[in-house]
C-alpha positions as CSV (number, residue, x, y, z in Angstrom):
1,X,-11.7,21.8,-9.1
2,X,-9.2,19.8,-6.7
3,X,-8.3,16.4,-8.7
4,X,-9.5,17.8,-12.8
5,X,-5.8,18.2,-13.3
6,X,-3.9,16.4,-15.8
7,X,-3.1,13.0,-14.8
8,X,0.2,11.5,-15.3
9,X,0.8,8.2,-17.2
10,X,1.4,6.0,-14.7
11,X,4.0,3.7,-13.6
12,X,6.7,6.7,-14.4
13,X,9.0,4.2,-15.9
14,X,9.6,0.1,-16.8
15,X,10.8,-1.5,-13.6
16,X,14.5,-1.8,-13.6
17,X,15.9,-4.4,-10.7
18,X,15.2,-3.1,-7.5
19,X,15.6,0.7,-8.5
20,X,12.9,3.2,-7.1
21,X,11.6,5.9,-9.6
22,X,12.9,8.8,-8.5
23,X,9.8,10.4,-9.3
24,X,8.7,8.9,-6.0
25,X,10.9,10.6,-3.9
26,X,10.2,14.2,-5.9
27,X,6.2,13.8,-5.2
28,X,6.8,12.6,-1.4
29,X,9.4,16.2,-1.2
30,X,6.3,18.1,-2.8
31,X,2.8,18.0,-3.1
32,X,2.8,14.6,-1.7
33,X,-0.2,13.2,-3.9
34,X,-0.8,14.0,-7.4
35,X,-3.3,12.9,-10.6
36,X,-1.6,9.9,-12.3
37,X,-3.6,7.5,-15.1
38,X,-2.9,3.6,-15.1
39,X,-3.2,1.5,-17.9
40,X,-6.7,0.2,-17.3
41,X,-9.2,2.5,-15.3
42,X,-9.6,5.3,-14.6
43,X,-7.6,8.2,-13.1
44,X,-6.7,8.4,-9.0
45,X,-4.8,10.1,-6.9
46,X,-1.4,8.2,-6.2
47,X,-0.5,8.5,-2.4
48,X,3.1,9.0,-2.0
49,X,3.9,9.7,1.7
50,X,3.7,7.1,4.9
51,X,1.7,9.0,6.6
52,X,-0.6,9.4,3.9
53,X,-0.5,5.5,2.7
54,X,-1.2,4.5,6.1
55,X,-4.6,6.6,6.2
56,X,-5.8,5.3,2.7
57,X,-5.5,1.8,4.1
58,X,-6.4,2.2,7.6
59,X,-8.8,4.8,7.5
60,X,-12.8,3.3,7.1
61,X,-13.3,6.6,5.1
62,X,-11.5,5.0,2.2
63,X,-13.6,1.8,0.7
64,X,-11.5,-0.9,-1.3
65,X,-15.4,-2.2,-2.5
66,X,-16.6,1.2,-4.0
67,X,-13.1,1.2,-6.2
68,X,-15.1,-1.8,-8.6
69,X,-18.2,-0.4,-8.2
70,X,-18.6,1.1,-11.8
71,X,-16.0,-1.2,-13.8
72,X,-13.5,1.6,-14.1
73,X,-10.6,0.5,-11.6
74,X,-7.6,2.3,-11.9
75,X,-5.3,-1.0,-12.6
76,X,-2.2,-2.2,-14.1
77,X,-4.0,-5.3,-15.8
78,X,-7.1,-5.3,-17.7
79,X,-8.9,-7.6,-15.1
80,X,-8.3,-8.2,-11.4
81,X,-10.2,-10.0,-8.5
82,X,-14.0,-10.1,-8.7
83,X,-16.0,-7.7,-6.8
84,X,-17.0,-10.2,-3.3
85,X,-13.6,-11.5,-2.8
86,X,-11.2,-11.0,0.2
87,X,-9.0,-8.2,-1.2
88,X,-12.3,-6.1,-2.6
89,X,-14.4,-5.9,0.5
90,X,-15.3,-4.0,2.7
91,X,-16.1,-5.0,6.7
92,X,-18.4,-6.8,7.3
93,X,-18.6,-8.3,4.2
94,X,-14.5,-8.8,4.5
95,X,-14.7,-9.2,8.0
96,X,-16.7,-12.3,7.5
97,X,-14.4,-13.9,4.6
98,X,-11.3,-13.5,6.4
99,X,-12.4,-15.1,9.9
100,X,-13.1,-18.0,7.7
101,X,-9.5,-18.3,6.3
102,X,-7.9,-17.3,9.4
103,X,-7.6,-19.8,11.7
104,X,-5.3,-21.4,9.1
105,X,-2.9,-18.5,9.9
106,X,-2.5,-18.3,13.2
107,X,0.2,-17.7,15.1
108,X,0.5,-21.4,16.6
109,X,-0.5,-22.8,13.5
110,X,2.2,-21.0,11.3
111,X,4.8,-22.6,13.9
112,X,3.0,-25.9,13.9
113,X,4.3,-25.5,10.2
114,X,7.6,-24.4,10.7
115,X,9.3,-28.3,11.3
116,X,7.1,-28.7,8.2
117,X,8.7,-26.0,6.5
118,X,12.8,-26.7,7.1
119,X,11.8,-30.2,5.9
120,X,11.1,-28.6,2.3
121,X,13.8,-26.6,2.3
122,X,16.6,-29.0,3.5
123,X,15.1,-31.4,0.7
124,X,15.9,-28.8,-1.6
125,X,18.8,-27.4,-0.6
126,X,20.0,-31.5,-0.6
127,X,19.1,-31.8,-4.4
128,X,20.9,-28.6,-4.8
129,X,24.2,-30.1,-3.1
130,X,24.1,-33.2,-4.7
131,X,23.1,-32.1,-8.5
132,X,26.5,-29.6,-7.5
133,X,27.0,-26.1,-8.4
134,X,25.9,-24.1,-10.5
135,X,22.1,-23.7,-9.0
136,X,19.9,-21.6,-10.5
137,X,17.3,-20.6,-7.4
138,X,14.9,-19.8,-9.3
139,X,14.1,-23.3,-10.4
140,X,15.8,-24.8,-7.7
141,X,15.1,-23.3,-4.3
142,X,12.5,-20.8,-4.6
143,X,9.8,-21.4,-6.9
144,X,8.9,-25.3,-5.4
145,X,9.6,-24.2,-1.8
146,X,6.6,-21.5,-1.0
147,X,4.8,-23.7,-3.9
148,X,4.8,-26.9,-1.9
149,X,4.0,-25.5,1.3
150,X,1.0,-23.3,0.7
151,X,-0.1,-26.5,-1.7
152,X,0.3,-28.5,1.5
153,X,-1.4,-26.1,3.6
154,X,-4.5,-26.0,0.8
155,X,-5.0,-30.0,0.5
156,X,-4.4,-28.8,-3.5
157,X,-2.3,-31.7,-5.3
158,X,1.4,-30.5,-5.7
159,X,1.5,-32.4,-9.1
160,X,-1.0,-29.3,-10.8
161,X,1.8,-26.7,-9.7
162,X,3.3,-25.7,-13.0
163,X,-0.5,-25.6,-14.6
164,X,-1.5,-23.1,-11.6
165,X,1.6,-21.0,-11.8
166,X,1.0,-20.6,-15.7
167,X,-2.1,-19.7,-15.4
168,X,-1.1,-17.0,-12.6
169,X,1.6,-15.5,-14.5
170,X,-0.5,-14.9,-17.5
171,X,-3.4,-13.6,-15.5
172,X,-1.5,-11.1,-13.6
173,X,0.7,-10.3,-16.5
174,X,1.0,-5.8,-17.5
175,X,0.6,-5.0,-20.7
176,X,4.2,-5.1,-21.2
177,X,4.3,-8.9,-21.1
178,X,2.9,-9.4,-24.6
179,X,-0.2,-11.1,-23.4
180,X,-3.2,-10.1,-24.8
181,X,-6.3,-9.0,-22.7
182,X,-8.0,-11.9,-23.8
183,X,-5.6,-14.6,-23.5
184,X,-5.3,-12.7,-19.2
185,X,-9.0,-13.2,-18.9
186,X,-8.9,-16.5,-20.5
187,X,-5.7,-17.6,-17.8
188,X,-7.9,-16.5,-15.0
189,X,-11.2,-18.6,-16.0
190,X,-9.2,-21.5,-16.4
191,X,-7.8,-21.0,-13.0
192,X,-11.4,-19.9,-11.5
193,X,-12.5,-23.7,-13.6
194,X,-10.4,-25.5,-12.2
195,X,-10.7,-24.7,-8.6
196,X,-14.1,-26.6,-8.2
197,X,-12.9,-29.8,-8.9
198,X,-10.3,-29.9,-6.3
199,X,-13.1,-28.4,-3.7
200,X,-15.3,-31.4,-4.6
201,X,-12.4,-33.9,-4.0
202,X,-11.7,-32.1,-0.7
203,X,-15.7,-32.4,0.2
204,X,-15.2,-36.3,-0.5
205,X,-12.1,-36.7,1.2
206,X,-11.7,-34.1,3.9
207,X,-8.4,-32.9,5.7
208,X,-6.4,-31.2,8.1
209,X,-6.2,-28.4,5.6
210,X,-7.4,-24.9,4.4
211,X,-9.7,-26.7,1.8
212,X,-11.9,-28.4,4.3
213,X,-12.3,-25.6,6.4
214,X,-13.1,-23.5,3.4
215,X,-16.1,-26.9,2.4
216,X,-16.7,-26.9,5.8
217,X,-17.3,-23.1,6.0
218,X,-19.9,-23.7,2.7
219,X,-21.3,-27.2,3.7
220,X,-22.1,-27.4,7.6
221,X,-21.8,-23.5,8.8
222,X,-23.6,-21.8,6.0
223,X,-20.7,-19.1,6.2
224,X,-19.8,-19.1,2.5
225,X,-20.8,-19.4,-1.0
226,X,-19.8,-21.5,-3.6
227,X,-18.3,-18.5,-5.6
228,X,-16.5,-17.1,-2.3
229,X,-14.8,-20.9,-1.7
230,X,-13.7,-20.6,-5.2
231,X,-12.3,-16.7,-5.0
232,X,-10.6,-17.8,-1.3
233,X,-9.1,-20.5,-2.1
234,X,-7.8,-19.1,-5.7
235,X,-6.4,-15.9,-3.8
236,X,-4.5,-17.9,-0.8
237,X,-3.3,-20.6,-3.4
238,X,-2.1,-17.4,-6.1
239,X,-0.6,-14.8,-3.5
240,X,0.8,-17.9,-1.1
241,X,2.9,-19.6,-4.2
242,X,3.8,-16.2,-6.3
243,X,4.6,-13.7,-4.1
244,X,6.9,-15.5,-1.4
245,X,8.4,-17.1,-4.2
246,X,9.3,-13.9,-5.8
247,X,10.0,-12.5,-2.4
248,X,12.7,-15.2,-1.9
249,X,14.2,-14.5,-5.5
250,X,14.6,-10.6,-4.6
251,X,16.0,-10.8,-1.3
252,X,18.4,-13.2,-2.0
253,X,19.7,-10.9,-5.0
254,X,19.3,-7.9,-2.5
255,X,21.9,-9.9,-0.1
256,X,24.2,-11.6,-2.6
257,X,24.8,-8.0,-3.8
258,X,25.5,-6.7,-0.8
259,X,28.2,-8.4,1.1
260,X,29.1,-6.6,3.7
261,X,25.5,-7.3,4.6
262,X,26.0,-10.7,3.6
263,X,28.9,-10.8,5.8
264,X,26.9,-9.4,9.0
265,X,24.5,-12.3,8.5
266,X,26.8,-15.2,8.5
267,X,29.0,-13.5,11.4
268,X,25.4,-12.8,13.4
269,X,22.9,-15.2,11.9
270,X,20.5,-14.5,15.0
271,X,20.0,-10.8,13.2
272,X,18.1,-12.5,9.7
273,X,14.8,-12.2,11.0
274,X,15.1,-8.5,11.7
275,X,17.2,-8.5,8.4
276,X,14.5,-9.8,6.5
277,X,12.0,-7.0,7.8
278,X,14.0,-4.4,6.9
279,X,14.9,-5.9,3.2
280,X,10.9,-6.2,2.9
281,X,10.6,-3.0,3.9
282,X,13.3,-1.7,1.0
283,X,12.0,-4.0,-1.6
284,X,9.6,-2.7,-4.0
285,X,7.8,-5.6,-4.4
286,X,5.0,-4.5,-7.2
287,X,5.7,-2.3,-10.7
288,X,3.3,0.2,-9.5
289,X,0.4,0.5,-6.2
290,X,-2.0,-1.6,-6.8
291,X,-5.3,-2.0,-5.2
292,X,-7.3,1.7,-4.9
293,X,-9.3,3.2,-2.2
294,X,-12.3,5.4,-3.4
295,X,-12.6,8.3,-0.6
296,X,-16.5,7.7,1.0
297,X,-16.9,11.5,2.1
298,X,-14.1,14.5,1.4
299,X,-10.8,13.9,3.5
300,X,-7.8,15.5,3.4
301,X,-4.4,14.0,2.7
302,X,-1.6,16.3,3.4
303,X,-2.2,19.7,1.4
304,X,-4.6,17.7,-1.0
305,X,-8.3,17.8,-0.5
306,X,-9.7,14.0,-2.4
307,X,-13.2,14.5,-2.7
308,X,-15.7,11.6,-2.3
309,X,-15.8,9.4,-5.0
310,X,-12.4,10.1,-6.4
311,X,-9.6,7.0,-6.1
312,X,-6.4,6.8,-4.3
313,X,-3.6,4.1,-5.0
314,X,-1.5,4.2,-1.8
315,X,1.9,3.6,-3.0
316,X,3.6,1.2,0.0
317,X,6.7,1.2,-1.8
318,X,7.1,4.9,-2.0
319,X,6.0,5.2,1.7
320,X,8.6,2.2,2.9
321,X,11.1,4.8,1.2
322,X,10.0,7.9,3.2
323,X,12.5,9.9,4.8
324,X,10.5,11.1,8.0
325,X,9.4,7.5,8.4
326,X,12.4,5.9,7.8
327,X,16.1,7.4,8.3
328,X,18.2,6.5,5.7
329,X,15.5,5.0,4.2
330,X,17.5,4.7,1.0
331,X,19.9,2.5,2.7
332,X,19.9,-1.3,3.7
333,X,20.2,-0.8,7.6
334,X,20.0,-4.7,9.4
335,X,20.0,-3.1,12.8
336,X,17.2,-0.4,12.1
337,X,14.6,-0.7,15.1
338,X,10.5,-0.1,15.3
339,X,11.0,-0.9,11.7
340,X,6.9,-0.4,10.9
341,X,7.2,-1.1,7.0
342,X,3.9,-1.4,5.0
343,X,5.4,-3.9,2.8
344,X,3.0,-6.5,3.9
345,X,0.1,-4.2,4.2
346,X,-2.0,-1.9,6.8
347,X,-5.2,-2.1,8.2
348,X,-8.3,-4.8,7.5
349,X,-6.7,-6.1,4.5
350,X,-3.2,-6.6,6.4
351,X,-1.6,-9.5,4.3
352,X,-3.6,-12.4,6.3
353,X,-0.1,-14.5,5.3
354,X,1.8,-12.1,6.9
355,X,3.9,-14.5,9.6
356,X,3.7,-17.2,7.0
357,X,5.7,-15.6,4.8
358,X,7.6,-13.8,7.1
359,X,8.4,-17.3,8.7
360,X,9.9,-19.4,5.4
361,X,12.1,-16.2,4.6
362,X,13.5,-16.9,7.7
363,X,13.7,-20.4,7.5
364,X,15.0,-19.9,3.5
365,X,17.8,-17.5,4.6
366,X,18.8,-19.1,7.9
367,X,19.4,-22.9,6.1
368,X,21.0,-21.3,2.7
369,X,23.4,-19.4,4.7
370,X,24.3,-21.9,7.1
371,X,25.0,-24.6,4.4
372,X,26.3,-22.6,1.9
373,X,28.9,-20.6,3.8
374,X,30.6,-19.7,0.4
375,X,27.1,-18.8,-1.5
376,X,27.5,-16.1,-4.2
377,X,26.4,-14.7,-7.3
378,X,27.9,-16.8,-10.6
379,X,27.6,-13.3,-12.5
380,X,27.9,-10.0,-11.7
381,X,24.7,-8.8,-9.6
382,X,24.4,-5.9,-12.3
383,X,24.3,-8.8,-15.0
384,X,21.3,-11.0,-13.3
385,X,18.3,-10.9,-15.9
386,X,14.8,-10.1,-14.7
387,X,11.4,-10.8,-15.2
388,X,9.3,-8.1,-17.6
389,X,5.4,-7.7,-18.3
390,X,5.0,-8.8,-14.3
391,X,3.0,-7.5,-11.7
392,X,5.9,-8.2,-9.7
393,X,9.5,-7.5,-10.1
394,X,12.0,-11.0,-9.3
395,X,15.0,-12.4,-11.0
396,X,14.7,-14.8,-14.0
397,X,17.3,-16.3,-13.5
398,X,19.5,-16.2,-10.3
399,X,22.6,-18.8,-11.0
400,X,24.7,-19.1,-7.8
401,X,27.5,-21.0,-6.4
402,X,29.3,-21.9,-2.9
């Protein structure tokens, strides 16, 4: 039977900077999807193609919910998101969680942000002139930026930072960070603990912030549950702070070791926010796909038949590499048009931070280049170190000078 076959361990192979497996690109030349086995979970089919990605997100067929149903997720960590929170519905369950949290992220209110956002970043990039070069960006530039905006934007005090993005990092470490299950699941209930308290504050003194709607949304609408404030405010706070951070980190590394890119940018500096889509769309992001679909009747991927009830990671990394989707998809290209990248997601559970994030990486990129018109790497971009044991691949350390 279709889908008995011997799975393959999966991820292929430790993360190594920005590198693709080429496994990736020998599955998307052949049978497009085949059997692979996470660390946690149990075994799925791992989607390999665009086309094929874009169907397992998109398509109603394919139910993010059922994937928890029986406590057998194919993961990369031992414990994920609880079963009724934004990223493991299904409409209209999700449908009514993210119209909560959406009029946060509009598009007037991200640029209502934006004067907000260069203020952050000039402050920084002002310590950074004046402590003098070296800078190391991680510490200095992107960690605190996305930190103290999406704190801002929560009504979450700026002072519990470093707390939060322990807790995250242990919580969403892979077994290859030396963590044990325990101490992951221990990370996350702290972070789930704490989470009340601040809501409670909020309900005393309410805001212009994400926080009171979310109270509001619980208190006067009836539109939420105390448990579903807790998981929405956890998940915006978590993926708002971690991933543009890390996000920043990578794509400054992409463009510091790339300079006749570099060079494009500083000569054309109206071309970085098309820049910035196509180095999301070449950066994989994650260690492995994450998040599985579980097929609701038989439908057919390609030349693979996945039968109901069977799992499917959709790999957006491998399909942001695909040939037929993407010409010279291998290659950096900063004037590549109808650049449709999955990098932030397809479908209902589209990133909901999408032109947040997309926003301070242009406002990041568009204030280090212009005050740094000498910015470089301090060591060789082969010689950066990394981070290992994440969900996420980003520098750990990223010294530079101008």
């Amino acid at each position: 039977m279709a889908g008995e076959e011997e799975a393959k361990r999966y991820p292929f192979s430790a993360p190594h900077r920005l590198d693709m497996d080429p496994a990736y690109a020998e599955i998307r030349a052949n049978e497009g999807l085949i059997r692979v086995q996470p660390p946690f979970g149990r075994a799925a089919w791992l989607a390999t193609r665009y086309e094929d990605v874009k169907t397992v997100l998109g398509d109603p067929r394919f139910s993010r919910a059922r994937a928890l149903e029986n406590g057998d997720e194919p993961s990369l960590i031992p414990m994920g998101p609880g079963p009724n929170t934004i990223v493991t519905t299904d409409p209209p369950h999700h449908s009514r969680l993210r119209r909560v949290v959406a009029k946060a992220f509009t598009q007037r209110r991200i640029e209502q942000l934006r004067p907000r956002v260069q203020e952050i970043v000039d402050g920084l990039i002002d310590d950074m002139e004046e402590k003098g070069p070296p800078s190391d960006l991680v510490h200095d530039f992107a960690r605190p930026q996305p930190g103290k905006v999406v704190f801002e934007l929560m009504g979450v005090p700026y002072s519990d930072r470093e707390q939060v993005q322990e807790w995250t990092e242990i919580a969403l470490s892979t077994p290859f960070s030396g963590y044990t299950p325990e101490e992951k699941r221990a990370a996350f209930g702290k972070m789930r603990a704490y989470m009340p308290g601040v809501i409670a504050a909020k309900a005393e003194n309410p805001g212009e912030d994400l926080l009171t709607v979310l109270v509001t949304a619980r208190d006067d609408e009836d539109r939420l549950t105390e448990d579903e404030t807790v998981d929405l405010a956890v998940a915006v706070l978590v993926t708002g702070n971690e991933t543009t951070a890390d996000q920043i980190l990578n794509l400054a590394w992409l463009l510091l070791s790339h300079p006749e890119h570099l060079a494009m940018l500083r000569a054309a500096p109206e071309k970085i926010p098309q820049a910035i889509d196509e180095m999301l769309r070449y950066v994989p992001l994650a260690t492995g796909a994450m998040f599985p679909r579980v097929a609701t009747e038989d439908v057919r991927l390609g030349d693979v038949l996945v039968r109901e009830g069977e799992a499917v990671l959709p790999s957006m990394a491998s399909a942001n590499r695909d040939e037929t989707a993407f010409p010279n998809a291998g290659e950096l290209d900063f004037d590549r048009e109808s650049n449709q990248h999955l990098a932030l997601g397809h479908g209902v559970h589209r990133c909901l931070g999408a032109q947040l994030a997309r926003m301070e990486l242009q406002v990041a990129f568009e204030s280090l280049l212009d005050r740094f018109p000498g910015l470089r790497l301090v060591k060789p971009a082969e010689e950066v170190p990394w981070r290992k044991g994440t969900l996420h691949r980003a520098p750990q350390e990223l010294l530079v000078t101008w």
